[in-house]
Every structure is written in C-alpha cells, then in structure tokens.
C-alpha positions as CSV (number, residue, x, y, z in Angstrom):
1,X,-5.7,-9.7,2.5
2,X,-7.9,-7.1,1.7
3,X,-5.9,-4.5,4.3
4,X,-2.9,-5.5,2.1
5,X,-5.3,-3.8,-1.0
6,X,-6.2,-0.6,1.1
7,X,-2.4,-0.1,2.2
8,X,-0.9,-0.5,-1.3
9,X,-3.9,2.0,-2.2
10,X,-3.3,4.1,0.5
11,X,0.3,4.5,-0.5
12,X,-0.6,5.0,-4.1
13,X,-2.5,7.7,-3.1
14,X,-0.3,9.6,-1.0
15,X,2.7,8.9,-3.7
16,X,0.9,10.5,-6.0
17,X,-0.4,13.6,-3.9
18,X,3.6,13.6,-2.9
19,X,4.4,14.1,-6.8
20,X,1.9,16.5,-7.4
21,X,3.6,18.9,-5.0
22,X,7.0,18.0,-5.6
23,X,7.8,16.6,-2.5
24,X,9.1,13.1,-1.3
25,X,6.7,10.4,-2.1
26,X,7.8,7.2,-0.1
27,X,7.7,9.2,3.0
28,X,3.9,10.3,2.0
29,X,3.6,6.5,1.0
30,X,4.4,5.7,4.5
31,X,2.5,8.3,6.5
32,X,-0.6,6.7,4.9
33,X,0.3,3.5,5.8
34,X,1.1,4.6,9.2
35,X,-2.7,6.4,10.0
36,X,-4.7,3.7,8.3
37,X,-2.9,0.8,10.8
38,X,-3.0,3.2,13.5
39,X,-6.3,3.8,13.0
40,X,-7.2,-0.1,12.7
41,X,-5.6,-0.9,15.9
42,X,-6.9,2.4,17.8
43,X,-10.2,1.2,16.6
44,X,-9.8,-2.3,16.9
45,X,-8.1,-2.3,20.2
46,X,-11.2,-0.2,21.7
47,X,-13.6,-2.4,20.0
48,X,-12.2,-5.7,21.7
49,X,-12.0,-3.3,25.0
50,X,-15.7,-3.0,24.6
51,X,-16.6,-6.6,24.5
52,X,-14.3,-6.9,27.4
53,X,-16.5,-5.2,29.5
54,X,-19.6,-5.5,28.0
55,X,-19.4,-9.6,27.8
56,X,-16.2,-11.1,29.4
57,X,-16.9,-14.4,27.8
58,X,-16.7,-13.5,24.4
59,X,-12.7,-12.9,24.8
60,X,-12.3,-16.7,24.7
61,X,-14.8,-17.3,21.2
62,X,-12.7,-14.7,19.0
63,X,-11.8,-16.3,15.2
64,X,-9.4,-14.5,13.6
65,X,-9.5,-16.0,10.4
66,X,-12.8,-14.8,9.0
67,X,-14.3,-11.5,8.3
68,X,-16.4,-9.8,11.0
69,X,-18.7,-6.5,11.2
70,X,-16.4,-5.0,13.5
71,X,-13.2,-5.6,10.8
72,X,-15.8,-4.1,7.9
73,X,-16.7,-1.4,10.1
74,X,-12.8,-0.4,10.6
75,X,-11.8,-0.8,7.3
76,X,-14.3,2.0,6.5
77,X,-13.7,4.2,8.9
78,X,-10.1,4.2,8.7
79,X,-10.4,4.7,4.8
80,X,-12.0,7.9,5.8
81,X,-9.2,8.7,8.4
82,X,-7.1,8.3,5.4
83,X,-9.3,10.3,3.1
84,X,-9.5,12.5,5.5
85,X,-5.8,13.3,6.5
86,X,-5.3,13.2,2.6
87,X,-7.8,16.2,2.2
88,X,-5.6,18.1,4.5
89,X,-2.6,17.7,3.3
90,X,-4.0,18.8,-0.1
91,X,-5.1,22.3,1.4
92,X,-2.1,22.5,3.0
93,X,0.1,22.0,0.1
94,X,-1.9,23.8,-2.2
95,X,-1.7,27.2,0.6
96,X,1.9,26.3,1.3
97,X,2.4,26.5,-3.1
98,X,0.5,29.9,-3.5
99,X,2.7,31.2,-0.8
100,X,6.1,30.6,-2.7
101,X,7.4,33.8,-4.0
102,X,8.8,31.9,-7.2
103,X,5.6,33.1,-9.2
104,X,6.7,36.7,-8.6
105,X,10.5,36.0,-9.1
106,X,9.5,34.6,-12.9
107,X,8.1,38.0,-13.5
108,X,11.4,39.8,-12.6
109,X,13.2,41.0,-15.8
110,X,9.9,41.4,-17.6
111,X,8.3,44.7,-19.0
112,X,5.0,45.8,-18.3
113,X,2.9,47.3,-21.0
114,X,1.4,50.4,-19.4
C-alpha cells in the first residue's frame, strides 16, 4: 500500500516536471514509475540474494505480508533514485530550454535604441 502512495507521487512529480517544460507528461509519469520499481526489485532481488548466501535457511521463513527493514530501507533509497533521476532531468531540460533559439527569434523585427 504505501508503494501505491510513492508511485502515484512519483508520477505526480514527473507530470508536473513534464508540464513545466512543455513536454509529454504521461510518458514522464511512467519513466518514474518505471525507475522507482526497477529500483525496488534491483534492490530487493539482491537483498534476498544476500540472505541466500549468507543464511540458506531463512529463504523458507520470508512473510510477505508485513513490513520489514529491508522493504523500509528500499523504499528510501529508491525515493532518492527517483529524486535523483528527477534532478537530472531538470538540468537537462532547463540546458536543453536556454539552448532554443526562440528567445532570439522574438527579438527579430525589434529596434534597438543605440
């Protein structure tokens, strides 16, 4: 349940970055949805890896149902892949606008004063 929170803030996010810059903002939406559940099963997928090797015996205790460190820990740390990604698709965007020669093609037709 609380993953469902992150991804509909997650998309929220990204929309809204998307919107900023004019561009589409479902497929931003989705990009963020994609790296924060890649990120949780990259994570999540090497943490159960770890307690494979480490202690065989645990595989056959696992409860799914119920909050664990190891879910607490991902949820943060793919937030700040998300944060993280979002950070550079800001600097990004904001380059790729100050290169677009529409500022000086608004200028064309007017006088300067000199």
């Amino acid at each position: 349940m609380m993953s469902i929170f992150i991804l509909i803030g997650a998309y929220r996010y990204y929309a809204g970055l998307a919107e900023r810059f004019g561009k589409t903002k479902w497929h931003y939406g989705l990009l963020a949805i994609g790296i924060y559940i890649g990120f949780q099963v990259m994570f999540l997928f090497g943490y159960g890896m770890y307690e494979a090797f480490t202690h065989p015996e645990s595989l056959n205790d696992n409860n799914y149902t119920s909050f664990s460190v190891a879910n607490i820990i991902s949820w943060v740390f793919a937030i700040a892949a998300v944060y993280g990604v979002y950070k550079l698709l800001e600097n990004k965007l904001t380059k790729e606008n100050l290169k677009k020669p529409t500022l000086e093609i608004d200028k064309i037709g007017i006088k300067d004063d000199i």
